[in-house]
Each structure stands twice: as structure tokens, then as C-alpha cells.
C-alpha positions, 0 to 999 in steps of 0.5 A, a space after each residue: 919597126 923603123 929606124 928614127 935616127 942614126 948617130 955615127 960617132 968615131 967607130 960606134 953607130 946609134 940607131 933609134 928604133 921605133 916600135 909603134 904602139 901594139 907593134 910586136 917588140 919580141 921574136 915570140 910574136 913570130 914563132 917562124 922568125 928563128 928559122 926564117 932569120 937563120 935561113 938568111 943569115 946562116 952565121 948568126 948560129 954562132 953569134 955570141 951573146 952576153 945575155 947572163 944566161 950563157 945562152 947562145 945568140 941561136 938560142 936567144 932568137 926563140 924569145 928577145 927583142 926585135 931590135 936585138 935581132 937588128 943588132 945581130 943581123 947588121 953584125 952578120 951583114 958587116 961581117 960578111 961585106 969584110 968587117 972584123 967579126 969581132 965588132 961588137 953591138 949593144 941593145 938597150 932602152 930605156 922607156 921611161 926616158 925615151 918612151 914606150 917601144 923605143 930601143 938603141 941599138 949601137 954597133 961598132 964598125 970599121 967603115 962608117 959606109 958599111 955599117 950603114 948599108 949592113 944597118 938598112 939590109 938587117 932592118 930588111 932581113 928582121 921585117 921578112 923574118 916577121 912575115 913582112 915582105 920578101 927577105 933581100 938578095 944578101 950576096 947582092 947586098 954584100 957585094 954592093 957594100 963591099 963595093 962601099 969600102 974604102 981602102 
């Protein structure tokens, strides 16, 4: 998973998200990543999610989209560097149009400089959720995006 691009609009964030052929698109590729992710980013537990199921983002985390995951997870990371928690974000693709393993994740925000930051740390947090590397400091992180905030 990479992120290809960033668009930064007025208070709407769009990533590309890339998933290379043969690359894992789900989290039930990796049946430890529910855990591992809720291990680093406890508050994910009551994120909401409007799945039409009415299944609790918790819930969701057995069997969705990776990029999913990244959405909720920079959510969260803002969230705790002092974004409101009512930010919202959207996951959608189209593969016939933009090709096969590729997703737009959009997250609002209150900080451009934030939202990036919490953008890159969630990207870290969903590969270590996978198995692919050690998870970053979040406190760490969260107080260096903090530090980022304007006033």
C-alpha cells in the first residue's frame, strides 16, 4: 500500500491509494490486524461507520478494505493531535476508472498540516497492523502534530 497522491482542498484531504497487484486489498488477509490496530489506536472502538449494516467500525475491522482502515486510523490520529472528532471521511474506488487496487480515501479536517501528518502515521499504523514493520510512537506523533497546529 502507497499512498500516489494528495489533493488538499478547502477543509477535504484526497488521497490515492495504491495497492500493487497481488497486494492484499482487505483486512482478512491479515487475521491479527483487528487486534494489532485496536492495540495502537485503542479509540478506533467507538468509531461510527455507515456500512448499511449498522455494524460498528469495531466490527468492520474483521473483513474491509485496507484503505478503510487508513481513513479510520488518520481519523483517530487527528482526533487525538486535537481535530474535532466529528470529522468525518469517505473510502470509495472505482477500478474500472482508475484501475485495479487503486482507492480515494477523503478526510475532512481542521488543519491542512494535521491531517497530513495524521495521514502519514495512519499509513504506518495499517502496515504494522499487517505485519509490515514495527507500529510508530503514536504519543510521539500526536505531540509532534500538535506542535504542527496553527492557532
Amino acid at each position: 500500500m502507497r499512498v500516489r497522491s494528495v489533493t488538499v482542498g478547502h477543509d477535504v484531504l484526497e488521497a490515492v491509494v495504491v495497492f500493487e497487484p497481488g497486494e492484499p486489498l482487505r483486512t482478512s488477509d491479515f487475521p491479527d490486524a483487528p487486534r494489532e490496530v485496536l492495540a495502537i489506536l485503542p479509540g478506533l472502538r467507538g468509531h461510527r461507520c455507515d456500512n448499511g449494516a449498522g455494524a460498528t467500525f469495531a466490527e468492520e475491522l474483521a473483513d474491509t478494505e485496507l484503505a478503510h482502515l487508513l481513513e479510520h486510523a488518520a481519523l483517530e490520529v487527528a482526533a487525538l493531535a486535537g481535530s474535532p472528532d466529528t470529522l468525518k471521511g469517505r473510502t470509495s474506488w472505482d477500478f474500472a476508472a482508475d484501475g485495479p487496487g487503486v482507492f480515494r480515501v477523503t478526510l475532512e479536517y481542521d488543519d491542512d498540516l494535521v491531517v497530513l501528518g495524521a495521514l502519514d502515521v495512519a499509513a504506518k499504523v495499517v502496515r504494522a497492523a499487517c505485519g509490515a514493520g514495527v507500529g510508530p510512537d503514536v504519543a510521539a506523533e500526536v505531540r509532534r502534530l500538535e506542535g504542527l497546529r496553527k492557532s
